[in-house]
Residue frames relative to the residue before (quaternion, step in Angstrom):
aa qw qx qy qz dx dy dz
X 1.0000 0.0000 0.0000 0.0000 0.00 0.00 0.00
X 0.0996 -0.9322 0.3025 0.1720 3.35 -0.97 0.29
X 0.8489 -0.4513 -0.0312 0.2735 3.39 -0.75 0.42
X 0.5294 0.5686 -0.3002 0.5534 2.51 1.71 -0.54
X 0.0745 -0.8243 0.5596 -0.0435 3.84 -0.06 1.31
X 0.3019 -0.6641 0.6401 0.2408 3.71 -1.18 0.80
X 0.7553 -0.0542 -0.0579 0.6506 3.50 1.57 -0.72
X 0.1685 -0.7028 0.6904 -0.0320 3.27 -1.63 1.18
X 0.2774 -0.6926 0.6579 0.1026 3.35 -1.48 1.27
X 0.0629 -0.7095 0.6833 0.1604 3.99 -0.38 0.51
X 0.8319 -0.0700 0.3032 0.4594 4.01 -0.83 0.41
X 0.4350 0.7124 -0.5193 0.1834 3.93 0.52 0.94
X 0.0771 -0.8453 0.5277 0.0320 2.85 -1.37 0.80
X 0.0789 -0.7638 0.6347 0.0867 3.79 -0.64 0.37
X 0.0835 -0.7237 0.6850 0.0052 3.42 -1.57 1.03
X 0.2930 -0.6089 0.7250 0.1330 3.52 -1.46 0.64
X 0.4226 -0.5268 0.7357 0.0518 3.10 -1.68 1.26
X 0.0820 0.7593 -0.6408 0.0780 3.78 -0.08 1.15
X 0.4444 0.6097 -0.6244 0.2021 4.32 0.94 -0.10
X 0.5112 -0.5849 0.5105 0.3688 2.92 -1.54 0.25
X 0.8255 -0.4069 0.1860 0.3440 3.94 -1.79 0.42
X 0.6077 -0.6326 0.2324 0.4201 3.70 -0.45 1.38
X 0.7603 0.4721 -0.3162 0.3146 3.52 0.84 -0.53
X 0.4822 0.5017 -0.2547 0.6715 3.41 1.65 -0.46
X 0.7197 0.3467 -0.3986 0.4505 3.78 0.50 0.43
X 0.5590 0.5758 -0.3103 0.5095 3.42 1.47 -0.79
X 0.7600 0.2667 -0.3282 0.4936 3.64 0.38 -0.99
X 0.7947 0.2578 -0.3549 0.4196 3.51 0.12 -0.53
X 0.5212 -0.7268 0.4165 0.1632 4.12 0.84 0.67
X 0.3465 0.7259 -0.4618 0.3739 2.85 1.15 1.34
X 0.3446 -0.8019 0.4614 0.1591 3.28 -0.92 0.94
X 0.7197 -0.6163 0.1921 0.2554 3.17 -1.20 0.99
X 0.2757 -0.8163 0.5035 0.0644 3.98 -0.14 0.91
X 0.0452 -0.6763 0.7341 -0.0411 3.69 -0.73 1.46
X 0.3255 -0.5656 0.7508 0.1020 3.34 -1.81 1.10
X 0.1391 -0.7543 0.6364 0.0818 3.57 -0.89 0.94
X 0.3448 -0.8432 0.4017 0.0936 3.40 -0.15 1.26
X 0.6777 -0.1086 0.0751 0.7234 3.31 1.20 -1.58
X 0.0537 -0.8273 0.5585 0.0271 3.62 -1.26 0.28
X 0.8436 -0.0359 -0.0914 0.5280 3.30 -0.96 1.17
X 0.0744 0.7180 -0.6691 0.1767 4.16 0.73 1.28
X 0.0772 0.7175 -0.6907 0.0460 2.88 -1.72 0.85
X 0.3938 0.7024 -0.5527 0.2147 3.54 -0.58 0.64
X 0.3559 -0.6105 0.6902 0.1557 3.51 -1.41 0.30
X 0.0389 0.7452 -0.6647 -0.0373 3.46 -0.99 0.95
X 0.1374 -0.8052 0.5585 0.1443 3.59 -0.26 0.87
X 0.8365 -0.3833 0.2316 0.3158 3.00 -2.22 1.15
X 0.8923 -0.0211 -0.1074 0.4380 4.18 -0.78 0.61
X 0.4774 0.5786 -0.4595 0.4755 3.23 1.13 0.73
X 0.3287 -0.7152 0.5954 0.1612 3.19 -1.35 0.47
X 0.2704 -0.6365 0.7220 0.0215 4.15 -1.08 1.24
X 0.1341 0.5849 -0.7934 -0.1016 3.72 -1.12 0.80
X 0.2588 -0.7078 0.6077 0.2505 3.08 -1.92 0.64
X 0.1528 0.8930 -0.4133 -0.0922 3.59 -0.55 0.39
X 0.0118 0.8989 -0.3768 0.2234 3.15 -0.98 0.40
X 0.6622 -0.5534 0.2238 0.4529 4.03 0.12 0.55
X 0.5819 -0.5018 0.4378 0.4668 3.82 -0.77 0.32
X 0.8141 0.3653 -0.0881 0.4428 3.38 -1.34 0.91
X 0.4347 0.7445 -0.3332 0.3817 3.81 1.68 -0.14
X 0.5558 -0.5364 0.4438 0.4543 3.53 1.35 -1.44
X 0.4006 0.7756 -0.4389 0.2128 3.40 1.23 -1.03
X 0.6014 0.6750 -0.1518 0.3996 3.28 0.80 -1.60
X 0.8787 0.2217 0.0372 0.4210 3.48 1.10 -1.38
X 0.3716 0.5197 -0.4012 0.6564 2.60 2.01 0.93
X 0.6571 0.4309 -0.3876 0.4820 3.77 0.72 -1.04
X 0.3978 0.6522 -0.4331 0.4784 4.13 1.39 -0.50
X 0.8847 0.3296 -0.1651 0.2853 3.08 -0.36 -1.34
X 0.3844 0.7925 -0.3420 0.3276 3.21 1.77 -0.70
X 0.7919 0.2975 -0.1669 0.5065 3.33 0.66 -2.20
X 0.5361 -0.4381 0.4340 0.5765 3.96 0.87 -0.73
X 0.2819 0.6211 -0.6765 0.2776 4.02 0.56 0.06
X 0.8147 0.1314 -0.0635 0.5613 3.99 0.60 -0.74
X 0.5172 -0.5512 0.6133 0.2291 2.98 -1.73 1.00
X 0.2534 -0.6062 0.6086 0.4449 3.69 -0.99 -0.32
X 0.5129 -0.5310 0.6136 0.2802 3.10 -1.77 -0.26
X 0.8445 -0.0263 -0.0014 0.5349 3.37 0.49 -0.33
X 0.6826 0.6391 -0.1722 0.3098 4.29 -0.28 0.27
X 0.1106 0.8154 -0.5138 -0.2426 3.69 -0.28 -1.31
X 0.2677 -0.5957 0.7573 0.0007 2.73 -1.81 1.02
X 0.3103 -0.7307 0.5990 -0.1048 2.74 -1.33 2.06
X 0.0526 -0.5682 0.8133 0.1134 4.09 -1.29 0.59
X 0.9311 -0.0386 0.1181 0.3429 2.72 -1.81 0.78
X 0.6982 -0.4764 0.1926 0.4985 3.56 0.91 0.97
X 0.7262 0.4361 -0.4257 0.3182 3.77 0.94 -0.37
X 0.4060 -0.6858 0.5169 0.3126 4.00 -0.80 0.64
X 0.1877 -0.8577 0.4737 0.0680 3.16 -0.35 1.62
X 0.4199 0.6746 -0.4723 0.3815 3.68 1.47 0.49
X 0.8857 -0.0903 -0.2184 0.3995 3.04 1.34 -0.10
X 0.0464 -0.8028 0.4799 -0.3508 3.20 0.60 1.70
X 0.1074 0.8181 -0.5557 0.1018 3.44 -0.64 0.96
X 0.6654 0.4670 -0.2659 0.5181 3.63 -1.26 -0.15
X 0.8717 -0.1095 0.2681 0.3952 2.71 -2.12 -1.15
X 0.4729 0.6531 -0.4376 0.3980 3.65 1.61 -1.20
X 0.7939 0.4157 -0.2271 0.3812 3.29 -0.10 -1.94
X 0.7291 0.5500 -0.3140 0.2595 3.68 0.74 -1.00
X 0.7079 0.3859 -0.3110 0.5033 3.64 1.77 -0.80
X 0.4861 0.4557 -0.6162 0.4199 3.70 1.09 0.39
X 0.6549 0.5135 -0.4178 0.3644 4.03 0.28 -0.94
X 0.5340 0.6618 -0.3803 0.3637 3.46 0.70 -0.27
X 0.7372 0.5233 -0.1179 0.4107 3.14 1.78 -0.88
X 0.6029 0.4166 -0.2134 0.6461 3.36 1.48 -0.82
X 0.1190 0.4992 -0.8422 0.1654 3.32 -2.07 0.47
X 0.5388 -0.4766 0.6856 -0.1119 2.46 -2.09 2.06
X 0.0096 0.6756 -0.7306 -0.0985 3.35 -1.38 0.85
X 0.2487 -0.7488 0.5153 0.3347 4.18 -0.27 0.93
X 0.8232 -0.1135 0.3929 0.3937 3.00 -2.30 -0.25
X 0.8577 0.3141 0.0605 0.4025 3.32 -0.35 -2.37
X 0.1704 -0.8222 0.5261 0.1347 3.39 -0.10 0.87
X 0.8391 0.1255 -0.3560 0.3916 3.15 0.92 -0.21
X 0.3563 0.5840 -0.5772 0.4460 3.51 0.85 0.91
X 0.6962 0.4708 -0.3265 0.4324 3.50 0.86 -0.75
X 0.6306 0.5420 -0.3234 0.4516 3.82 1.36 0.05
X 0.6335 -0.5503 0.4715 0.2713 3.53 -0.93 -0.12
X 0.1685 -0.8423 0.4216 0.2906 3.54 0.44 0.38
X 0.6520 0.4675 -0.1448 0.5790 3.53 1.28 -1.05
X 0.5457 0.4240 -0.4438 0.5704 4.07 0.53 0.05
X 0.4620 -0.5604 0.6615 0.1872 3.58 -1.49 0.90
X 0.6031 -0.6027 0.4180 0.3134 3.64 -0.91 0.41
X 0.6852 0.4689 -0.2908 0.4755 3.28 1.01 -0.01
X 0.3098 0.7272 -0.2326 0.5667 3.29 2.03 0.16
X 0.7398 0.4598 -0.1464 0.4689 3.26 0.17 -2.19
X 0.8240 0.2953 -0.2026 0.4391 3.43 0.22 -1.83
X 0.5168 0.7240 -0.3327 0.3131 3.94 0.84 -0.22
X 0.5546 0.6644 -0.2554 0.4309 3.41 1.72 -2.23
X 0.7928 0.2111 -0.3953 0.4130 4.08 0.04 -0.34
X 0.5627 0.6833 -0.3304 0.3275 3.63 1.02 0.40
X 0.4387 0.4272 -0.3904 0.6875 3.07 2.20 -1.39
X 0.7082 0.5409 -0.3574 0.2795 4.03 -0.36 -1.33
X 0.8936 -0.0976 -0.0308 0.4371 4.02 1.00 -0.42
X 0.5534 0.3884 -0.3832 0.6293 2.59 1.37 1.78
X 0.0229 -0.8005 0.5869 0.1189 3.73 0.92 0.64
X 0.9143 0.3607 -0.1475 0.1107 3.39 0.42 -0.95
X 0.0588 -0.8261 0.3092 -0.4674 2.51 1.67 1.21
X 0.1206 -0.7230 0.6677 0.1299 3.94 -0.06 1.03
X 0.5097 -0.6081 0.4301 0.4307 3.78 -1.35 0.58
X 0.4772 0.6525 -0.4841 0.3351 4.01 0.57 -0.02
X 0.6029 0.5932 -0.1826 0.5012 3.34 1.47 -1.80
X 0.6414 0.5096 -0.3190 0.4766 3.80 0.81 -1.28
X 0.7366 0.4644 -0.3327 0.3619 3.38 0.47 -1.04
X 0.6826 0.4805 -0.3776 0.4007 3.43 0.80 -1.33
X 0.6356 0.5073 -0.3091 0.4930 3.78 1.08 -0.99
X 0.5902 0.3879 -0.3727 0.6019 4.06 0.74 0.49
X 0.5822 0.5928 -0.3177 0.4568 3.50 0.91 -0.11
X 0.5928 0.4503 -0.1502 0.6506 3.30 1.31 -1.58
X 0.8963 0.1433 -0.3421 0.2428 3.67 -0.12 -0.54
X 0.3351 0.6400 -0.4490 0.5259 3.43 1.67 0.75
X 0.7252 0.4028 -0.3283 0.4518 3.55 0.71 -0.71
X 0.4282 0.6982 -0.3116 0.4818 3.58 1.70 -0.54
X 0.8202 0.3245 -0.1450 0.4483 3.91 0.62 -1.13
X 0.6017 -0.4880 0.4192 0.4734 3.81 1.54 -0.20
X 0.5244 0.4213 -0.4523 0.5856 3.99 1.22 0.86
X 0.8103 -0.3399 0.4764 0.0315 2.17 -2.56 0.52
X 0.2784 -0.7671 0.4761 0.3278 3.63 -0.37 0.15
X 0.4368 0.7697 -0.1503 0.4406 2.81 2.18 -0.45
X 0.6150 0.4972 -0.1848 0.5834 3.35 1.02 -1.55
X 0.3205 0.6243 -0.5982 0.3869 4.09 0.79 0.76
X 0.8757 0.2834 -0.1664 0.3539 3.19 0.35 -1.00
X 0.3960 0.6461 -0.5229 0.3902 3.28 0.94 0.84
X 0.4884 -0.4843 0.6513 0.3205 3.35 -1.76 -0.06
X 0.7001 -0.4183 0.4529 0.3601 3.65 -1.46 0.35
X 0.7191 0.5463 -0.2322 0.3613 3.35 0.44 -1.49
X 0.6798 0.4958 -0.2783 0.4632 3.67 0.97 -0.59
X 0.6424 0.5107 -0.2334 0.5215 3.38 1.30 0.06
X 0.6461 -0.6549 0.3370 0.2003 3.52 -1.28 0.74
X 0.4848 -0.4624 0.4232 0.6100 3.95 -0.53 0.12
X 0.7653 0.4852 -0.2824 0.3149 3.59 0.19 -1.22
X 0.7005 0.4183 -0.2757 0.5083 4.05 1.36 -0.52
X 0.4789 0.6218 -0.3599 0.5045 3.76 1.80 -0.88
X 0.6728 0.5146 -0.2215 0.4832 3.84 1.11 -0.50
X 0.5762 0.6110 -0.2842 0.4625 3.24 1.26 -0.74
X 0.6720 0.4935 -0.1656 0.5267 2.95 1.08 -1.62
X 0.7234 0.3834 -0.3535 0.4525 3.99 0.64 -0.41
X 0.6454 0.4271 -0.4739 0.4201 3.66 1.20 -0.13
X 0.5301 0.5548 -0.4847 0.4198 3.96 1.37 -0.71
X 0.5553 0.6021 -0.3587 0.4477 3.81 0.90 -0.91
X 0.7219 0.4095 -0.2913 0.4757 3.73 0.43 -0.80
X 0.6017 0.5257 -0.2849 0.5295 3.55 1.09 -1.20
X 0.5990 0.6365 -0.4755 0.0996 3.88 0.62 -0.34
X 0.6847 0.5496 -0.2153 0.4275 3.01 1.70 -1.63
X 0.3248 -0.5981 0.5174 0.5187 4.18 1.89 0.21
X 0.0350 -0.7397 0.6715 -0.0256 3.72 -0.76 0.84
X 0.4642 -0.5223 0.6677 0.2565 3.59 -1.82 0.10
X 0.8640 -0.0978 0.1719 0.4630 3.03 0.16 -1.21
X 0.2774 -0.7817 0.5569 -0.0433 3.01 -0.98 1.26
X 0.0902 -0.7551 0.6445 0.0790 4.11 -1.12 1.16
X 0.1000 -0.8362 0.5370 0.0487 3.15 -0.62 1.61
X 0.1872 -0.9150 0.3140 0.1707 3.33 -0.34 0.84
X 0.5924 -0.2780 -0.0041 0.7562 3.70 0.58 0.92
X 0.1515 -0.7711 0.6159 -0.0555 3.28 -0.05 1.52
X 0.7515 0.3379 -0.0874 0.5599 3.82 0.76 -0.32
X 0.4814 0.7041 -0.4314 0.2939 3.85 0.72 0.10
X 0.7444 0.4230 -0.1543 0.4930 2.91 0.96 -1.09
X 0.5337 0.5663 -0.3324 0.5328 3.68 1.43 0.08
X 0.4717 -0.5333 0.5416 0.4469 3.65 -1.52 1.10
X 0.5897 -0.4755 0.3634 0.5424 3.69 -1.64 -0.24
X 0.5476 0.6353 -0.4828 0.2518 3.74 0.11 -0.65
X 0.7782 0.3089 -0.1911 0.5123 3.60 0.96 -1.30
X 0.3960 0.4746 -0.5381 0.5730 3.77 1.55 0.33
X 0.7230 0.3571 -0.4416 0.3934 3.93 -0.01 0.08
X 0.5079 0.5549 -0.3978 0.5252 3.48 1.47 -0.49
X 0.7434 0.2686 -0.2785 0.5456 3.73 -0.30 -0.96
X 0.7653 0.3284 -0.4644 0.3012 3.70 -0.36 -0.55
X 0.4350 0.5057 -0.5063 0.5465 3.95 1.41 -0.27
X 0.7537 0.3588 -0.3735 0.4046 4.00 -0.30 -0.87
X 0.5145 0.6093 -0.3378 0.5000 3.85 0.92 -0.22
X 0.6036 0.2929 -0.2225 0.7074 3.69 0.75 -1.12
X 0.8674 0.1165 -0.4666 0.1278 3.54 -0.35 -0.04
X 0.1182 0.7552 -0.4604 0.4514 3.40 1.78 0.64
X 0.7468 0.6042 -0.1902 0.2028 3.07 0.54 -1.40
X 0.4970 0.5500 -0.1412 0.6562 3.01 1.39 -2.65
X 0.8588 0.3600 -0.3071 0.1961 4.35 -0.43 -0.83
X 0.7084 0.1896 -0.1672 0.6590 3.34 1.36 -0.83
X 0.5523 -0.6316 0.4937 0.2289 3.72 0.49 0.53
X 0.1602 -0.8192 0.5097 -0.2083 3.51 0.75 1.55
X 0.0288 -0.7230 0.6895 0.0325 3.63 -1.17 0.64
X 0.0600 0.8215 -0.5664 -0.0258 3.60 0.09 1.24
X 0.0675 -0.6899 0.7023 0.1620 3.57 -1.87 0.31
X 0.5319 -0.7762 0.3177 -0.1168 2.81 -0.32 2.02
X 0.0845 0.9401 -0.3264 0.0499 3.48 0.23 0.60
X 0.1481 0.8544 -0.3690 0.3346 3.67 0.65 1.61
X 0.1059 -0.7407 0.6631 0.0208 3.17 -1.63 0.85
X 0.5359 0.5058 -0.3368 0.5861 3.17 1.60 0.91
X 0.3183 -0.8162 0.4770 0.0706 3.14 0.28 1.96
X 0.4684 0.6852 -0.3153 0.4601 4.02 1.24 -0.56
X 0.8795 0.1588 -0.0941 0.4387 3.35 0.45 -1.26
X 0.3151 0.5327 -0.5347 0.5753 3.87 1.95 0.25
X 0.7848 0.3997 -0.4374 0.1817 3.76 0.00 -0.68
X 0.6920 0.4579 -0.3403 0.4424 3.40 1.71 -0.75
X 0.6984 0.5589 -0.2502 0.3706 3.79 1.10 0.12
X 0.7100 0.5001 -0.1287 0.4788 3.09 1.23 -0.88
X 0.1598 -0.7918 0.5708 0.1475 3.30 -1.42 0.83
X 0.6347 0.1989 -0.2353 0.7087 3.41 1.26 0.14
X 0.2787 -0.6430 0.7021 0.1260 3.49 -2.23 0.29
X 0.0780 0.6740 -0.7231 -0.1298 3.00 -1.40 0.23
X 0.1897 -0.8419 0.5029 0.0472 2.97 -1.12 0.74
X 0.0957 -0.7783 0.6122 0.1017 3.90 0.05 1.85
X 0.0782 -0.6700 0.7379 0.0227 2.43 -2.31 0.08
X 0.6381 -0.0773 0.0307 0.7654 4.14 0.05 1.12
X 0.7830 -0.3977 0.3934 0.2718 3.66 -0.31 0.70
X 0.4814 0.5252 -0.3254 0.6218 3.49 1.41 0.60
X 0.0998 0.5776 -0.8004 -0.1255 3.71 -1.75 0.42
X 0.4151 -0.5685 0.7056 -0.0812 2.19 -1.73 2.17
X 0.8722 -0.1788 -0.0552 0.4519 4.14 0.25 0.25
X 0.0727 -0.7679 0.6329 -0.0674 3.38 -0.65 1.31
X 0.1659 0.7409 -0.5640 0.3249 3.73 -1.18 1.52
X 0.7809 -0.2699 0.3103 0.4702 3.12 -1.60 0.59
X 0.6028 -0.4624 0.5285 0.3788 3.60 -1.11 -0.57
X 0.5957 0.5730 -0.3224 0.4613 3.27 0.86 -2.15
X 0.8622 0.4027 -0.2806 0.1250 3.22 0.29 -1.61
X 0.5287 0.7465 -0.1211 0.3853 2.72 1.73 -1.30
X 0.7181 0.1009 -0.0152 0.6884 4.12 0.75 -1.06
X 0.7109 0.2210 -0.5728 0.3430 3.51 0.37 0.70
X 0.8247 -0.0875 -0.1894 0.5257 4.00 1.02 0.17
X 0.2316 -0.8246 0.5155 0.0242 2.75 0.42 2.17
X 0.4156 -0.6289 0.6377 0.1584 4.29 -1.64 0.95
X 0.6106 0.5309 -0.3976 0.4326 3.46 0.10 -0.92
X 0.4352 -0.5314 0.6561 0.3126 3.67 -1.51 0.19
X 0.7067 0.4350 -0.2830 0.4809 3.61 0.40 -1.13
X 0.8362 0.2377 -0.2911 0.3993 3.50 0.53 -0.23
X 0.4614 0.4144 -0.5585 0.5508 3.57 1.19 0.52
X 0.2031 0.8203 -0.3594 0.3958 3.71 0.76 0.05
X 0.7979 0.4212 0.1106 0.4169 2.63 -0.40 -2.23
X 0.7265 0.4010 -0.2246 0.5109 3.58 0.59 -1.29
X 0.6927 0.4773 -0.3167 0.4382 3.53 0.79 -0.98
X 0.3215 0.7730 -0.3105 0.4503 4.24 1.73 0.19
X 0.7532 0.5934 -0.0795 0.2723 2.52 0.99 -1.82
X 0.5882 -0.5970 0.4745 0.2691 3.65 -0.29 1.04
X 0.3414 0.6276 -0.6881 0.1268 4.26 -0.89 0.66
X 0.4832 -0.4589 0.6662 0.3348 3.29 -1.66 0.65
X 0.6658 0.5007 -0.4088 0.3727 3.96 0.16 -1.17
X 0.7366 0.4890 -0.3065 0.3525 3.61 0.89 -0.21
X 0.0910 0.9258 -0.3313 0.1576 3.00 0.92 -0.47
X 0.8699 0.1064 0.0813 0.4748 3.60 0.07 0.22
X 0.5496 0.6238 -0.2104 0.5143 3.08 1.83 -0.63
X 0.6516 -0.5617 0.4407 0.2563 3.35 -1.39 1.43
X 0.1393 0.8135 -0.5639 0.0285 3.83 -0.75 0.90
X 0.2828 -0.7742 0.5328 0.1920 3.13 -1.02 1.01
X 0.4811 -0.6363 0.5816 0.1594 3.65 -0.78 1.42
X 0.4512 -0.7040 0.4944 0.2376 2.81 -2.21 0.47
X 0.3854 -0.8835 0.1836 0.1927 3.01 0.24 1.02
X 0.8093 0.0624 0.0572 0.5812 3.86 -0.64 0.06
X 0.6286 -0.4762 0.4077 0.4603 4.13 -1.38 0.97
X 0.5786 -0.4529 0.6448 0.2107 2.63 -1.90 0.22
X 0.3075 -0.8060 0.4452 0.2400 4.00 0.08 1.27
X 0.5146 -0.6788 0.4044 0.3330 3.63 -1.03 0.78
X 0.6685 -0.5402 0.3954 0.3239 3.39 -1.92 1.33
X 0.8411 0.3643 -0.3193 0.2407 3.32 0.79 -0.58
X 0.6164 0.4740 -0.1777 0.6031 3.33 1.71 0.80
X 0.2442 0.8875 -0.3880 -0.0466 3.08 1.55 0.77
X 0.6403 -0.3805 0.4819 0.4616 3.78 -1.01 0.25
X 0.3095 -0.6850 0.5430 0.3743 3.80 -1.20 0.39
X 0.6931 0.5643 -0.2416 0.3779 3.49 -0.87 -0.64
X 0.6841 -0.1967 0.2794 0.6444 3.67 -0.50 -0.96
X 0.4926 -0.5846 0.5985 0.2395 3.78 -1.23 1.00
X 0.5859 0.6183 -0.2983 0.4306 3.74 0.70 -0.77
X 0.6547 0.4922 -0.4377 0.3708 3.92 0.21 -1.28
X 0.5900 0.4341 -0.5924 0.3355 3.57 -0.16 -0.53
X 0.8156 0.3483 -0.1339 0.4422 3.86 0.55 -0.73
X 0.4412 0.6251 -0.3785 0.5209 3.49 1.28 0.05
X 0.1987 -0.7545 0.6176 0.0985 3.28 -1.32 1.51
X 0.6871 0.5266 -0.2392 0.4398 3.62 1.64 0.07
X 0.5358 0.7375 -0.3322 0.2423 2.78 1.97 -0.29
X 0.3756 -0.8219 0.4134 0.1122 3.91 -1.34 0.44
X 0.5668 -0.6420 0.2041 0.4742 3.42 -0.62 -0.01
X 0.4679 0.5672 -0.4156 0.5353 3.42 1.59 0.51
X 0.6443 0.4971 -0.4158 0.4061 3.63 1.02 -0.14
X 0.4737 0.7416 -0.2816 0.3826 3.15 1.43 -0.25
X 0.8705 0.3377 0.0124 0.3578 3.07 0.87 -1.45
X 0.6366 0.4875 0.0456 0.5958 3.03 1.84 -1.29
X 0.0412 -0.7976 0.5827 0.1505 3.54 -0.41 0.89
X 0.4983 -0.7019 0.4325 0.2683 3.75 -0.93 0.74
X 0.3236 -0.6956 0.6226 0.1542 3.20 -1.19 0.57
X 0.4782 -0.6997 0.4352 0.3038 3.43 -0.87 0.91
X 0.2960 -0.8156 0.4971 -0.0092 3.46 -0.59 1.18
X 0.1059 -0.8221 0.4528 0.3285 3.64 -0.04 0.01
X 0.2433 -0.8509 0.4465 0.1318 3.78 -0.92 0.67
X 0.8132 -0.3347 0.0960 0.4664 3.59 0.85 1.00
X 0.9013 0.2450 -0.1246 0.3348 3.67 0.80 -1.21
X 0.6821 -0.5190 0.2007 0.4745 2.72 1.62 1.48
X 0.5312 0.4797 -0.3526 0.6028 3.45 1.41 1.15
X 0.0766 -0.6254 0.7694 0.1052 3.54 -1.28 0.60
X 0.0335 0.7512 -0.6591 0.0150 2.99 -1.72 0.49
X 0.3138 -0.7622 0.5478 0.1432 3.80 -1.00 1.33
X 0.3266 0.5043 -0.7245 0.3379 3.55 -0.19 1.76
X 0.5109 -0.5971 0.5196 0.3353 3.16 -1.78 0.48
X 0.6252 0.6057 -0.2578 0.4193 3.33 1.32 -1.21
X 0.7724 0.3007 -0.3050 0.4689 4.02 0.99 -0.54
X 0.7210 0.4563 -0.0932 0.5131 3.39 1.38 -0.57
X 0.0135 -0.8850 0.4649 -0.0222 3.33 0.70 0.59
């Protein structure tokens, strides 16, 4: 990846205060109980490229793609757009970098209005940062970016509900596309879709992309559809990336244990019959983390230095780093 970053993580972290209420700790002398969500992120995601993170339910991904737009503060670190540190940006600062980002969710239609008409939904950042905008102008400019995602100019006046999993998405990327973003955090943007219309939206995504020069962070546990979108990986684990890289490199000769794992999960017909090593045993909880490497409880390679010693991502030549003691010495 290179250096020239639209976004940069230096060493973030974010924690949750999960104890229970001060008085129900006082009498019963319990002690206070932080959920560590993500810890020590690093990565560079540079200007029209796309970064998927992926990784098991409950990794952080989610709360990295948070912290990305400002939905979260960190707890410790900074996270840089386009060189400004938006941890602590304010005012007019903070107000012309948001102008740039937009979030596409999971649930397209939880993530819609049920009672707003689609011209409503996709319109709301236009009335909100564009006041002046006459409604004729608003409409024709919902018209253009419905026709932009594979709709109707027509299909304004519909409700959400009258519309498919695969067009209710459409209608949440034209929404995101309204305010002209940079960069966009899509969060399983396609999970909730059968596969056919996951090939329909994630083709119109790449070509969104190739036309107005998109910067996506990519958010997936579908290792299938990180491979046809993504130019970089990262790869989390307990709020940690353990190996970030090209794509090519990354799922075609993946270093990490956890992430040759992962690949080895992966459904192939070419395998068939072939010996496969599973992922073993849960993923242990954030708020009890293992010491040492997060990984050893589930590591079949792991030592008595993984135990103790938590790695530091290291980088190993092909434009990857990766936090194992065993690849990174």
């Amino acid at each position: 990846m290179t250096d020239e970053a639209l976004l940069a993580f230096d060493g973030v972290g974010r924690d949750f205060d999960v104890s229970r209420p001060w008085l129900e700790r006082t009498l019963g002398r319990l002690p206070k109980q932080t959920l560590v969500a993500a810890d020590d992120v690093t990565f560079r995601l540079a200007r029209g490229r796309t970064l998927a993170l992926v990784g098991e339910s409950g990794c952080g991904k989610s709360t990295v793609g948070r912290l990305a737009v400002g939905l979260y503060r960190p707890s410790r670190g900074t996270v840089r757009f386009d060189g400004l540190d938006i941890t602590r940006a304010s005012g007019d600062e903070a107000a012309a970098w948001r102008r740039r980002i937009q979030m596409i969710f999971q649930d397209p239609y939880a993530s819609l209005n049920p009672r707003w008409r689609v011209e409503d939904v996709v319109a709301e950042p236009l009335r909100v940062r564009n006041r002046t905008l006459s409604v004729a102008e608003r409409r024709e400019r919902v018209g253009r970016l419905l026709a932009q995602v594979g709709l109707s100019a027509a299909d304004a006046r519909k409700f959400p509900h009258e519309f498919s999993g695969g067009q209710r998405q459409r209608i949440s990327i034209a929404r995101a596309l309204s305010s002209e973003p940079e960069f966009l955090v899509c969060d399983e943007p396609t999970s909730a879709l059968d596969v056919s219309v996951q090939a329909q939206v994630l083709n119109l995504m790449r070509d969104l992309q190739d036309r107005l020069g998109l910067t996506y962070l990519f958010i997936s546990h579908n290792l299938a559809v990180v491979e046809y979108v993504a130019h970089d990986v990262g790869v989390m684990y307990l709020g940690r990336l353990v190996e970030v890289g090209p794509a090519a490199a990354v799922l075609g000769a993946p270093l990490h244990p956890y992430t040759r794992m992962l690949l080895a999960a992966v459904p192939d017909l070419a395998m068939t019959g072939a010996a496969r090593t599973p992922v073993a045993g849960e993923i242990p909880s954030p708020i009890d983390r293992p010491t040492g490497c997060a990984f050893h409880p589930r590591c079949p390679h792991a030592t008595e230095r993984c135990r103790v010693e938590t790695p530091v991502p290291k980088p190993v030549g092909d434009g990857r780093t990766v936090a194992c003691h065993l690849v990174a010495p």
